[in-house]
CHARMM internal coordinates of N, CA and C (Angstrom, degrees):
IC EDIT
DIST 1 N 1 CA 1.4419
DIST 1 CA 1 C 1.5219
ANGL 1 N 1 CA 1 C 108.64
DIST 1 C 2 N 1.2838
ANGL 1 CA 1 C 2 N 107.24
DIHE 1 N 1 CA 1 C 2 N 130.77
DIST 2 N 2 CA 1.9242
ANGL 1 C 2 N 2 CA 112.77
DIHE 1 CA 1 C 2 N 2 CA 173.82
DIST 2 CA 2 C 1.7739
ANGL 2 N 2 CA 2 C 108.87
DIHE 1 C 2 N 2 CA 2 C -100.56
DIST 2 C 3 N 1.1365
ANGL 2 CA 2 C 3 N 108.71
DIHE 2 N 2 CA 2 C 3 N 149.44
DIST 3 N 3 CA 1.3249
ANGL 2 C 3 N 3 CA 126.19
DIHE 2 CA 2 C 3 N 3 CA -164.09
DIST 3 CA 3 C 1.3269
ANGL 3 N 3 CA 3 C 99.50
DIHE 2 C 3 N 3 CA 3 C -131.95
DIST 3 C 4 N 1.3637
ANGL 3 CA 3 C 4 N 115.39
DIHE 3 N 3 CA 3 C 4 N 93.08
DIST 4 N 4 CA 1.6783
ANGL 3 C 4 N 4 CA 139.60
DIHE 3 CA 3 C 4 N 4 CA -177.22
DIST 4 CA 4 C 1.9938
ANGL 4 N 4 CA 4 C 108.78
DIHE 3 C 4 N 4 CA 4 C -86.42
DIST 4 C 5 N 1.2082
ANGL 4 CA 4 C 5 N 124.89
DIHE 4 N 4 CA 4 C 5 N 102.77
DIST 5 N 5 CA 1.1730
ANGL 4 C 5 N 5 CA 139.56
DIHE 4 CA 4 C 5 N 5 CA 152.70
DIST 5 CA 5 C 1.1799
ANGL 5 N 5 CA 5 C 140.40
DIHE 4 C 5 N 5 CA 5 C -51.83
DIST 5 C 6 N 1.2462
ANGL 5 CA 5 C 6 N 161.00
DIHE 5 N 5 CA 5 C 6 N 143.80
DIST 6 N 6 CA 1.1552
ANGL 5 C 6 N 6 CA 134.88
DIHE 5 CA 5 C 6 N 6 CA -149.15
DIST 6 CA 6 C 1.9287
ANGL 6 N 6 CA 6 C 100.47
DIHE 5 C 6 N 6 CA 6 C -155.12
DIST 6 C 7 N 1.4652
ANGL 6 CA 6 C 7 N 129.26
DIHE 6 N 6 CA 6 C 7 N 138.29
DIST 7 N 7 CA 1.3585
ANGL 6 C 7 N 7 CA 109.29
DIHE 6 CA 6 C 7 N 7 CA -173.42
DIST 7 CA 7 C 1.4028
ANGL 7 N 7 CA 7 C 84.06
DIHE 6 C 7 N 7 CA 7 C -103.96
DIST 7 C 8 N 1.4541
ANGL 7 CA 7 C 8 N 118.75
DIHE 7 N 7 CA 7 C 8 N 176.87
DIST 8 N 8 CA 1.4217
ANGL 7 C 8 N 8 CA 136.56
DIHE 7 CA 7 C 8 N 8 CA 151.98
DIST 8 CA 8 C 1.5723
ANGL 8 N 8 CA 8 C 105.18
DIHE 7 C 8 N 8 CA 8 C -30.95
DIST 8 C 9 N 1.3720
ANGL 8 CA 8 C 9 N 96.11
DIHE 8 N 8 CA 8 C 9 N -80.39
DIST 9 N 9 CA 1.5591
ANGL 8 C 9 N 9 CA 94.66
DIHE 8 CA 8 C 9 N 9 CA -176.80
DIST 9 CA 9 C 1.5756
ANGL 9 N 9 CA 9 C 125.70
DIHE 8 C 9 N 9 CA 9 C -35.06
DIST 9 C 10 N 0.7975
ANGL 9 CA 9 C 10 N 105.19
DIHE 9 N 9 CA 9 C 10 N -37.73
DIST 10 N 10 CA 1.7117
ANGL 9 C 10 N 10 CA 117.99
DIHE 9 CA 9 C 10 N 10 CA -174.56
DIST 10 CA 10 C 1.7436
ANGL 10 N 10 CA 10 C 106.49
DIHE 9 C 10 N 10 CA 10 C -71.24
DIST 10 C 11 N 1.2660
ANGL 10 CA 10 C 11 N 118.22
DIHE 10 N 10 CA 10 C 11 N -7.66
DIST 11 N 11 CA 1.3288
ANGL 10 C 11 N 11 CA 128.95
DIHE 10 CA 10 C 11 N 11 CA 166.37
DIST 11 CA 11 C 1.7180
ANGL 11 N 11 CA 11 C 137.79
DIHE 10 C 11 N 11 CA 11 C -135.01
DIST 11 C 12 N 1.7464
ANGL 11 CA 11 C 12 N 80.08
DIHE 11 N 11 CA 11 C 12 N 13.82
DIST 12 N 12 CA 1.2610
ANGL 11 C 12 N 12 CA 80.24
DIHE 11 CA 11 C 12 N 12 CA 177.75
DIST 12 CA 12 C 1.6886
ANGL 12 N 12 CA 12 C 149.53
DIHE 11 C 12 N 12 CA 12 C -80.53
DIST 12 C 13 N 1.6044
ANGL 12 CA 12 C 13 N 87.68
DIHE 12 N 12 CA 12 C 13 N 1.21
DIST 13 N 13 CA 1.4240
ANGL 12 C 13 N 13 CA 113.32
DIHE 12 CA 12 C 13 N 13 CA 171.00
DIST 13 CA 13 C 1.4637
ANGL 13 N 13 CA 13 C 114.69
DIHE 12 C 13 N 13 CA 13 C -72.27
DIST 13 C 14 N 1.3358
ANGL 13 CA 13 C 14 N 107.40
DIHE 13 N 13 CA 13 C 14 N -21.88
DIST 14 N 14 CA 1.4481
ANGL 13 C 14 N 14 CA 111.11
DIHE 13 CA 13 C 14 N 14 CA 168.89
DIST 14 CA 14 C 1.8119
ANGL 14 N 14 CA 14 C 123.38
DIHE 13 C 14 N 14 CA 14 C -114.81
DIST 14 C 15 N 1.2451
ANGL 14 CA 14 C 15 N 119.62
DIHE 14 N 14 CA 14 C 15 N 30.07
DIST 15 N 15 CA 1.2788
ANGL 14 C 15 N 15 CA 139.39
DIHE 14 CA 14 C 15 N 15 CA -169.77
DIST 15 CA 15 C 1.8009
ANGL 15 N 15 CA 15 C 114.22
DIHE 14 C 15 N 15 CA 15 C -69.69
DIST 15 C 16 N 1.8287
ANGL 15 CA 15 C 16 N 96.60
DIHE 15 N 15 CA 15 C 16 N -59.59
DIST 16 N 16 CA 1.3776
ANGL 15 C 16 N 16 CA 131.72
DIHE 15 CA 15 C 16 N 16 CA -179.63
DIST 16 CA 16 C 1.6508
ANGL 16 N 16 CA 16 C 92.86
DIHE 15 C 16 N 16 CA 16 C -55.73
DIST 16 C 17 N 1.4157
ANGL 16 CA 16 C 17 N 117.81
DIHE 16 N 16 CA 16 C 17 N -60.99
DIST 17 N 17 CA 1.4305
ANGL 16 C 17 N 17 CA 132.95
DIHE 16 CA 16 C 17 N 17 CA -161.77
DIST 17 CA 17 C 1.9048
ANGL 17 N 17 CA 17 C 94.04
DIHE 16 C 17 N 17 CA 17 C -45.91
DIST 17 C 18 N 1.7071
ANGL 17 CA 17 C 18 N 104.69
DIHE 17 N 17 CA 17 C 18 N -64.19
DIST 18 N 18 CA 1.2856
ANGL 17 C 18 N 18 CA 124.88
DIHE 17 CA 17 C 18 N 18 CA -161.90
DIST 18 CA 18 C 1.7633
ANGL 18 N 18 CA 18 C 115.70
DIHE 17 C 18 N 18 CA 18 C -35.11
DIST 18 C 19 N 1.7867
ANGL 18 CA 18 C 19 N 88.56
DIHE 18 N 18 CA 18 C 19 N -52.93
DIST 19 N 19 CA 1.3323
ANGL 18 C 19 N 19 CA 108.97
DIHE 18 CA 18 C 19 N 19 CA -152.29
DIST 19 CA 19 C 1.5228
ANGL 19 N 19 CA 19 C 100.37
DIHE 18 C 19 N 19 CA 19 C -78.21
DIST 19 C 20 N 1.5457
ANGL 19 CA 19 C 20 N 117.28
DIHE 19 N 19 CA 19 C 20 N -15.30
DIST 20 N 20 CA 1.6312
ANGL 19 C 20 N 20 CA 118.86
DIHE 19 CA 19 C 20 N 20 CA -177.35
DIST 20 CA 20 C 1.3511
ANGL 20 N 20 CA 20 C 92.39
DIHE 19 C 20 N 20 CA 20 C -79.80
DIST 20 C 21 N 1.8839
ANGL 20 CA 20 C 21 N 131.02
DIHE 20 N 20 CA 20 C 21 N -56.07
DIST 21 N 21 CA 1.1854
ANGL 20 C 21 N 21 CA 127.68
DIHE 20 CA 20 C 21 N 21 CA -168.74
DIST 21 CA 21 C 1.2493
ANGL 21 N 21 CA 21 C 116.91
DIHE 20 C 21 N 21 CA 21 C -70.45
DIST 21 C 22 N 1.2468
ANGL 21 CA 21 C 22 N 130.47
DIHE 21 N 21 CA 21 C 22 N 19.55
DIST 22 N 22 CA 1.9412
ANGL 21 C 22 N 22 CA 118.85
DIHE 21 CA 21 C 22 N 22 CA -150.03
DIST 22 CA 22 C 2.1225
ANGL 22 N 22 CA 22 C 65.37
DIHE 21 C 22 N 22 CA 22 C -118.90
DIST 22 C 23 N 1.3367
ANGL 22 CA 22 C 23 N 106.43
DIHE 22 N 22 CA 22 C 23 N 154.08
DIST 23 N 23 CA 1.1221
ANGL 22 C 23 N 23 CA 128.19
DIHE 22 CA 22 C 23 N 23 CA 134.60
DIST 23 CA 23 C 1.1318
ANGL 23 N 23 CA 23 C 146.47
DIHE 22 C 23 N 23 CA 23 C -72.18
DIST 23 C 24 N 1.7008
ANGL 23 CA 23 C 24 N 103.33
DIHE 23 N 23 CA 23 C 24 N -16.28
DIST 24 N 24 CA 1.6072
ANGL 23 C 24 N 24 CA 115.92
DIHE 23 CA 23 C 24 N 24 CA -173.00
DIST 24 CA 24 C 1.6495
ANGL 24 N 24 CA 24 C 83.19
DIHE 23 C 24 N 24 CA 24 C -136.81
DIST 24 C 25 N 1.4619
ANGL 24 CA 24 C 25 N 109.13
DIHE 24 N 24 CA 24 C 25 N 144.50
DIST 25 N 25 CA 1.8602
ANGL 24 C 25 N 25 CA 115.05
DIHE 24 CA 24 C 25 N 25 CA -173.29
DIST 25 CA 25 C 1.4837
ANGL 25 N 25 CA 25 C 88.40
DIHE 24 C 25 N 25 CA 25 C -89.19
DIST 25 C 26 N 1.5839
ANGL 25 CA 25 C 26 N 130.97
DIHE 25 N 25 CA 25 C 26 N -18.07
DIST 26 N 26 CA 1.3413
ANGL 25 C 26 N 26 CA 120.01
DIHE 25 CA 25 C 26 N 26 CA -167.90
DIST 26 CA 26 C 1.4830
ANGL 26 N 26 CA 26 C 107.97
DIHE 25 C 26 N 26 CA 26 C -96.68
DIST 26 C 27 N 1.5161
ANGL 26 CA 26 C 27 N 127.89
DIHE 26 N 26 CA 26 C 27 N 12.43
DIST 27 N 27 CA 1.5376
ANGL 26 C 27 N 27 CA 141.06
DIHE 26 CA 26 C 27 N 27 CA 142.20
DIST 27 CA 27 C 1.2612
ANGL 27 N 27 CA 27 C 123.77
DIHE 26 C 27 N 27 CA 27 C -101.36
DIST 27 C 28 N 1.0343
ANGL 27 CA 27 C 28 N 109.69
DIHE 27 N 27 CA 27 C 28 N -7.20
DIST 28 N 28 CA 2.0340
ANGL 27 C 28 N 28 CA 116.38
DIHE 27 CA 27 C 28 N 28 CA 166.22
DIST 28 CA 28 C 2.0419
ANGL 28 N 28 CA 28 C 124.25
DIHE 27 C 28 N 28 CA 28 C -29.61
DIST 28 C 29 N 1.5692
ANGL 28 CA 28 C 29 N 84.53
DIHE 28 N 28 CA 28 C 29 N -19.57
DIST 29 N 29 CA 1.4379
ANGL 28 C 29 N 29 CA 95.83
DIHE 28 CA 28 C 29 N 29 CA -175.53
DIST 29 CA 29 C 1.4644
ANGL 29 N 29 CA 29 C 106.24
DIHE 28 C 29 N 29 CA 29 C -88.54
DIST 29 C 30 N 1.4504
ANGL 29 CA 29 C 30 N 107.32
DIHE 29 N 29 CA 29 C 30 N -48.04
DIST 30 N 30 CA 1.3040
ANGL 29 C 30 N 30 CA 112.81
DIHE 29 CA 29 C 30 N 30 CA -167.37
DIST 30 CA 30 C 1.5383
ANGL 30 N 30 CA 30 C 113.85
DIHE 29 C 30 N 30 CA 30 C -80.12
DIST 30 C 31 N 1.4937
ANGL 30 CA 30 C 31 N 126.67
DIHE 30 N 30 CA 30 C 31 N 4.25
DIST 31 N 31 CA 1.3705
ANGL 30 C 31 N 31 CA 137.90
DIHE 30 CA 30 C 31 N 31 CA -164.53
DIST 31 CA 31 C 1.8110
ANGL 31 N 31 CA 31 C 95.12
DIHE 30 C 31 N 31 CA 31 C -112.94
DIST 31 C 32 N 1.4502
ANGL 31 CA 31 C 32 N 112.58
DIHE 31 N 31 CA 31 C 32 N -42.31
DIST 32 N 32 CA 1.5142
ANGL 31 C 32 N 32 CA 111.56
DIHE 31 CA 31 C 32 N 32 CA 147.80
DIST 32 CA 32 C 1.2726
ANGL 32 N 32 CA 32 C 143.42
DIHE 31 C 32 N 32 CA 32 C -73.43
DIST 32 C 33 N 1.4149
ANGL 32 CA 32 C 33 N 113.86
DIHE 32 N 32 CA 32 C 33 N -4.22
DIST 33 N 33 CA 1.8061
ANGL 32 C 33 N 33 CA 115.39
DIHE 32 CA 32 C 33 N 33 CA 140.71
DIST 33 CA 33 C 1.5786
ANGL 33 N 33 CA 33 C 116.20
DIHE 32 C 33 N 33 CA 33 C -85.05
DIST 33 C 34 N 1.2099
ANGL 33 CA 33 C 34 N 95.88
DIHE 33 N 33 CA 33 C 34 N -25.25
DIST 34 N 34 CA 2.0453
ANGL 33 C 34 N 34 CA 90.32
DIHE 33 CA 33 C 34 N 34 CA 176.93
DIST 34 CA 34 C 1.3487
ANGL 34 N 34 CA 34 C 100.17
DIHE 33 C 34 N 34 CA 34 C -71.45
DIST 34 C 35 N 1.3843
ANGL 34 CA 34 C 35 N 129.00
DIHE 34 N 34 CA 34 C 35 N -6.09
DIST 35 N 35 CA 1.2676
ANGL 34 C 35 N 35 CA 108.15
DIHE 34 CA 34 C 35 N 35 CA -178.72
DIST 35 CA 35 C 1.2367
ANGL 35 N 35 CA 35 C 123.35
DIHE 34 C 35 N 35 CA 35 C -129.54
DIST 35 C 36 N 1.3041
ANGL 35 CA 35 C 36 N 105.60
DIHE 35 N 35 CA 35 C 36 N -4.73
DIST 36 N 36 CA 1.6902
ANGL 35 C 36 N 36 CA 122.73
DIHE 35 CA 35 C 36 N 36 CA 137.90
DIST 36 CA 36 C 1.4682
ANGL 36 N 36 CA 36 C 116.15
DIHE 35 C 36 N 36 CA 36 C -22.31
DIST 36 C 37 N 1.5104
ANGL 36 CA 36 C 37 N 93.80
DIHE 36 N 36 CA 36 C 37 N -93.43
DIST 37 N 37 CA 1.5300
ANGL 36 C 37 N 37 CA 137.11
DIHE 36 CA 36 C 37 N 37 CA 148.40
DIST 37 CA 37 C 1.4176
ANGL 37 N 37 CA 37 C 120.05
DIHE 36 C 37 N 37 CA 37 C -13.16
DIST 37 C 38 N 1.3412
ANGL 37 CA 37 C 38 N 116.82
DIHE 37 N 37 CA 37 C 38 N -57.31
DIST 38 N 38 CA 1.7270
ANGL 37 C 38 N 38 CA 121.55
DIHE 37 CA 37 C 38 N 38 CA 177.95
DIST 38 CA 38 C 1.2475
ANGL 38 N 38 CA 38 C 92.23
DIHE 37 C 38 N 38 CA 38 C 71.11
DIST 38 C 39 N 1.7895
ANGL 38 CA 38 C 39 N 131.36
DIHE 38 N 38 CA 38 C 39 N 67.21
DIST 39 N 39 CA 1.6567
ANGL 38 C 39 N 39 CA 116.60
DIHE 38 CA 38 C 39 N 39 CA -175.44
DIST 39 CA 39 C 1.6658
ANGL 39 N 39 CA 39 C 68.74
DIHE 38 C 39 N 39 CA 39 C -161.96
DIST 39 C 40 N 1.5102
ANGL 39 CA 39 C 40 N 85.98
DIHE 39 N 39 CA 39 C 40 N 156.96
DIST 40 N 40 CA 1.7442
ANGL 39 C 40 N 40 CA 108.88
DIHE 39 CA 39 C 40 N 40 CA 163.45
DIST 40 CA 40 C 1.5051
ANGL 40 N 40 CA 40 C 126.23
DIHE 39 C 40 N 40 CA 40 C -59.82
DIST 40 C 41 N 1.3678
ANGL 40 CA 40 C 41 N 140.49
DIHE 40 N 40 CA 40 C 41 N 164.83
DIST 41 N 41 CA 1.2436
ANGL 40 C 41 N 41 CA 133.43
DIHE 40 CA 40 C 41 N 41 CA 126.07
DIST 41 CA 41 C 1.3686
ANGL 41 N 41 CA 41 C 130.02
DIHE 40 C 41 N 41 CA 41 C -73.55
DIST 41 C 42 N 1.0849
ANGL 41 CA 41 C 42 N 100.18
DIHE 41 N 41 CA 41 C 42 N 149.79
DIST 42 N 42 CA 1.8054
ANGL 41 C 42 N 42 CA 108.04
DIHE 41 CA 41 C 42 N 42 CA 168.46
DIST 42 CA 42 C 1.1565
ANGL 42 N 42 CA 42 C 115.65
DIHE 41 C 42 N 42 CA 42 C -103.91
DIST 42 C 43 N 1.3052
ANGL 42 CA 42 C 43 N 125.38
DIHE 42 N 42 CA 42 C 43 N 109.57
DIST 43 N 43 CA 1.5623
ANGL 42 C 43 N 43 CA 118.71
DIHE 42 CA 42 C 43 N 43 CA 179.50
DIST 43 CA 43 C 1.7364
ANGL 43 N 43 CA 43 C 102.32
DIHE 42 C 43 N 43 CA 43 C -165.79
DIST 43 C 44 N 0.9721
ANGL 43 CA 43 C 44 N 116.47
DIHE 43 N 43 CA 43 C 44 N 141.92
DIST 44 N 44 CA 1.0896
ANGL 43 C 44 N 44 CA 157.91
DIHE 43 CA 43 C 44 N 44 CA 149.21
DIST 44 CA 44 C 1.9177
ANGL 44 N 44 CA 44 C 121.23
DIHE 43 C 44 N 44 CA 44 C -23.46
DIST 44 C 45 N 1.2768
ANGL 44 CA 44 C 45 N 93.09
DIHE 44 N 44 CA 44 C 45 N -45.33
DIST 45 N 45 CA 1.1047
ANGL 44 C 45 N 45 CA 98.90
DIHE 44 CA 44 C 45 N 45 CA -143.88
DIST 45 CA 45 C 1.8476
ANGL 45 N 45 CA 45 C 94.83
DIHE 44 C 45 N 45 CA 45 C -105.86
DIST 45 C 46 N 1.7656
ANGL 45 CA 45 C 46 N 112.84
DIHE 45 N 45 CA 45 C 46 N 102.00
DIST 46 N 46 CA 1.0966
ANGL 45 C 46 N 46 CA 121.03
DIHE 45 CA 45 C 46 N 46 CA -176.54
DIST 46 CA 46 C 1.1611
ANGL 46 N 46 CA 46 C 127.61
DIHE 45 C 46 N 46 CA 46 C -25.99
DIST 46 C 47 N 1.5619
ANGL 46 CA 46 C 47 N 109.32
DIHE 46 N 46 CA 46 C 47 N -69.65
DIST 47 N 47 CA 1.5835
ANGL 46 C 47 N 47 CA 103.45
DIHE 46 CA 46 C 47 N 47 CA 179.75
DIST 47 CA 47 C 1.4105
ANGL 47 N 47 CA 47 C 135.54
DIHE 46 C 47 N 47 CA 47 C -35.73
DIST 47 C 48 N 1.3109
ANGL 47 CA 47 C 48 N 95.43
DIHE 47 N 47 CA 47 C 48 N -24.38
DIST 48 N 48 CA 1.8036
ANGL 47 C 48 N 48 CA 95.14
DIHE 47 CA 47 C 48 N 48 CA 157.71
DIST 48 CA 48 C 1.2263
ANGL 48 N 48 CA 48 C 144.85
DIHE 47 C 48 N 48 CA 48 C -53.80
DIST 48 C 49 N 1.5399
ANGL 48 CA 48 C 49 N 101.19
DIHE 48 N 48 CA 48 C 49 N -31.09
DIST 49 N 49 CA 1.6227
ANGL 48 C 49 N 49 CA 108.07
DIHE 48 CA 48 C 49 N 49 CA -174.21
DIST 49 CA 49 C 1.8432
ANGL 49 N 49 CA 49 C 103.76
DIHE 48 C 49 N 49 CA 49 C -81.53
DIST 49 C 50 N 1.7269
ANGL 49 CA 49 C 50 N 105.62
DIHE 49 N 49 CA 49 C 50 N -14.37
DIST 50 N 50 CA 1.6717
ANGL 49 C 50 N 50 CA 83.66
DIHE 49 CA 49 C 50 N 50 CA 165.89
DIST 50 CA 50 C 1.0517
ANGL 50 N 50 CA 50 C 123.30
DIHE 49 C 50 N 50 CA 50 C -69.54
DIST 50 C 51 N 1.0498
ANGL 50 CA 50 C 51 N 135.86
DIHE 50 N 50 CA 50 C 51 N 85.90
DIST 51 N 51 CA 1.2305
ANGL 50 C 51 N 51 CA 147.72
DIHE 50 CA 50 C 51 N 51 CA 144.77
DIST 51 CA 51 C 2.1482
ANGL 51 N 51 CA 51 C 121.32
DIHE 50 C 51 N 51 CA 51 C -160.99
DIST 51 C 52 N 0.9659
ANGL 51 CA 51 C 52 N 85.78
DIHE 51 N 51 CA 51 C 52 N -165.70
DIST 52 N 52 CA 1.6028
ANGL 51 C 52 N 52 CA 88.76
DIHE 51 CA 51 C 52 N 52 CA -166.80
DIST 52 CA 52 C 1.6706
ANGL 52 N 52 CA 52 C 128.15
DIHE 51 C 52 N 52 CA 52 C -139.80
DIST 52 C 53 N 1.2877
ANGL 52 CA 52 C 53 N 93.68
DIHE 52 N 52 CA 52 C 53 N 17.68
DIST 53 N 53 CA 1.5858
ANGL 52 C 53 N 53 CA 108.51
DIHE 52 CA 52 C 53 N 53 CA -176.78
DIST 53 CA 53 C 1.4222
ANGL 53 N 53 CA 53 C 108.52
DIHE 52 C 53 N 53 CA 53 C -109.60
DIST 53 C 54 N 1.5022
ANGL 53 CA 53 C 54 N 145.83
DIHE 53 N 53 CA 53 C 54 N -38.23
DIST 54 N 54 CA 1.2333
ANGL 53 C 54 N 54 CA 134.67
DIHE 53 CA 53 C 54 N 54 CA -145.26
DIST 54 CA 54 C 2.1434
ANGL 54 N 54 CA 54 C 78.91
DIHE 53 C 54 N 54 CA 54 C -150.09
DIST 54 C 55 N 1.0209
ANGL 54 CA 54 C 55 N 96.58
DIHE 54 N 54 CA 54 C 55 N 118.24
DIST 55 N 55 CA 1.5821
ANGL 54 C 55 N 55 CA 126.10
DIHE 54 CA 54 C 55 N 55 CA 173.15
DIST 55 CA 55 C 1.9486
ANGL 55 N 55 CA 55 C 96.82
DIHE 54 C 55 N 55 CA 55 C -61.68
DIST 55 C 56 N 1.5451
ANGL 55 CA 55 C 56 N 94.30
DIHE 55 N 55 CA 55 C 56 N 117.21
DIST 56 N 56 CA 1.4646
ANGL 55 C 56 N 56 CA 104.77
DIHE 55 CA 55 C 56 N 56 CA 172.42
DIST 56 CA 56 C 1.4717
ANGL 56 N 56 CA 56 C 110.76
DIHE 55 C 56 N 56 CA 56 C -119.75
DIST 56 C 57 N 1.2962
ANGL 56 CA 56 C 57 N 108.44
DIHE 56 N 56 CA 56 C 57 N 128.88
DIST 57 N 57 CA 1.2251
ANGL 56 C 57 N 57 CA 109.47
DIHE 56 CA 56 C 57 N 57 CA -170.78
DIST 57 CA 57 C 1.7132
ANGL 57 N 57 CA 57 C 107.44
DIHE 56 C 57 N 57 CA 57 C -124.34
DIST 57 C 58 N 1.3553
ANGL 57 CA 57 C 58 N 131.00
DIHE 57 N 57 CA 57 C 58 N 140.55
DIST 58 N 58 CA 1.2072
ANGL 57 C 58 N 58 CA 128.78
DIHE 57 CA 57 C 58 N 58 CA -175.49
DIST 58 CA 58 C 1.5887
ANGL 58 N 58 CA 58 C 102.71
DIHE 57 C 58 N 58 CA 58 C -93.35
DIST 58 C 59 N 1.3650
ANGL 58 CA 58 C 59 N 111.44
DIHE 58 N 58 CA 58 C 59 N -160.82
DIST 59 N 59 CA 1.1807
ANGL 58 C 59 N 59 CA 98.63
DIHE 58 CA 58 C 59 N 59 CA 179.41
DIST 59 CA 59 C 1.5298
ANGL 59 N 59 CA 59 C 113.52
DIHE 58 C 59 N 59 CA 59 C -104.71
DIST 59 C 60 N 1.4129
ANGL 59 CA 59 C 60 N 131.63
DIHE 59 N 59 CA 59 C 60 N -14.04
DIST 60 N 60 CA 1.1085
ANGL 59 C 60 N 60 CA 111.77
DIHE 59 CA 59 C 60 N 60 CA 152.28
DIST 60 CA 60 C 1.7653
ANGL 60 N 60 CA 60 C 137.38
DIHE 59 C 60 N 60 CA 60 C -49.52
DIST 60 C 61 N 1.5459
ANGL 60 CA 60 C 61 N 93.83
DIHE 60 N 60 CA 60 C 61 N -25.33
DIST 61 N 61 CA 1.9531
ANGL 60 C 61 N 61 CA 88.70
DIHE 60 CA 60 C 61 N 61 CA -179.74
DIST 61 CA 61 C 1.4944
ANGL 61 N 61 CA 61 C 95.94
DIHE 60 C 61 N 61 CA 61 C -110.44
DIST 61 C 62 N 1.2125
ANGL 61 CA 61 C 62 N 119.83
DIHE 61 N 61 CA 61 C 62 N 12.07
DIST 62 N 62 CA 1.2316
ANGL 61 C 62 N 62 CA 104.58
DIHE 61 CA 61 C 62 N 62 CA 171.13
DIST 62 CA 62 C 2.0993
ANGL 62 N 62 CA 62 C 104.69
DIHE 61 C 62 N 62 CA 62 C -84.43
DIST 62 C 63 N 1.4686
ANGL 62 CA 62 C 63 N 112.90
DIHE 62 N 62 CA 62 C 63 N -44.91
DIST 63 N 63 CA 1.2873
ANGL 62 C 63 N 63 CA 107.89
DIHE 62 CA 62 C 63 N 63 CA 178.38
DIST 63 CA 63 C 1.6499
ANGL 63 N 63 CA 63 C 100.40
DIHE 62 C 63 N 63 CA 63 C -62.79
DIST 63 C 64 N 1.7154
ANGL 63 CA 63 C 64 N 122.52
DIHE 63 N 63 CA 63 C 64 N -22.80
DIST 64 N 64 CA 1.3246
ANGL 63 C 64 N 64 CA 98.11
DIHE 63 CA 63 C 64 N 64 CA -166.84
DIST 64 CA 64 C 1.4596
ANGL 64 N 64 CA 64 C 120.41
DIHE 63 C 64 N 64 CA 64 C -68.90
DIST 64 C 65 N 1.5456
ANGL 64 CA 64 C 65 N 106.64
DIHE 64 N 64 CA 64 C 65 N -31.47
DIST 65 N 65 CA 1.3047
ANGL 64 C 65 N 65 CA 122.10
DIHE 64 CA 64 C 65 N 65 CA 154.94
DIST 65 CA 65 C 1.5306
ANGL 65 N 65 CA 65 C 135.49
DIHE 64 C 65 N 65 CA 65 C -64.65
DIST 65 C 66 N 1.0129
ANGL 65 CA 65 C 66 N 137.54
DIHE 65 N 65 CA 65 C 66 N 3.74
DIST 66 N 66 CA 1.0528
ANGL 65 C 66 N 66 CA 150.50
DIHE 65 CA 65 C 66 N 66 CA 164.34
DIST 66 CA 66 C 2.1848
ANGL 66 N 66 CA 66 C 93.66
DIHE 65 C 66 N 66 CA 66 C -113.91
DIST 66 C 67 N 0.8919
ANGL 66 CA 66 C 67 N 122.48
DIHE 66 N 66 CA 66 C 67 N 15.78
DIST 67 N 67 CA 1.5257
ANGL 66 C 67 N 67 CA 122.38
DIHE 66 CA 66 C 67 N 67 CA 166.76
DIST 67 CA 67 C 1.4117
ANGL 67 N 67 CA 67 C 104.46
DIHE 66 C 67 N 67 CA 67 C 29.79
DIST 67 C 68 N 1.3724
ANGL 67 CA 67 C 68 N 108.17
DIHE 67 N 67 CA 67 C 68 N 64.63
DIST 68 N 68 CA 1.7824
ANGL 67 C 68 N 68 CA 119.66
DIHE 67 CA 67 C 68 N 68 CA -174.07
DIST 68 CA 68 C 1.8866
ANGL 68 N 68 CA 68 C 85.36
DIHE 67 C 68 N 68 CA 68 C -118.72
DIST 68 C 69 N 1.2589
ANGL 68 CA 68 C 69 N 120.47
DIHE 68 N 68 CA 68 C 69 N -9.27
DIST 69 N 69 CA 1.5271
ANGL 68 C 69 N 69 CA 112.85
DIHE 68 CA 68 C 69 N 69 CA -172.51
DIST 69 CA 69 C 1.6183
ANGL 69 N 69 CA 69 C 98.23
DIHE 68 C 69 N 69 CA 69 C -164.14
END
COOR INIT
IC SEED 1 N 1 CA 1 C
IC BUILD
């Protein structure tokens, strides 16, 4: 398995995008690699899913989707 890193720069075309769609300004980063990326988050943490741009998945539908359960 490879473990890909990512700098600011490398997302900063999508930063502005992040920080309007993030619900929380202290995930603004990670809502501009999901959309880098074009992939979901994994998190936990509800307030995220208000919204409607970047697919949040907890960890129950995340194994359901990956058909681990």
């Amino acid at each position: 398995m490879q473990l890909k890193t990512f700098s600011l720069s490398e997302i900063k075309e999508f930063i502005e995008e992040g920080s309007i769609v993030s619900p929380d300004p202290d995930d603004s980063e990670h809502f501009a690699l999901a959309l880098k990326l074009n992939c979901p988050i994994w998190s936990e943490d509800k307030l995220l899913k208000q919204q409607d741009k970047i697919e949040i998945l907890n960890t129950k539908e995340l194994l359901e989707k990956l058909q681990l359960i």
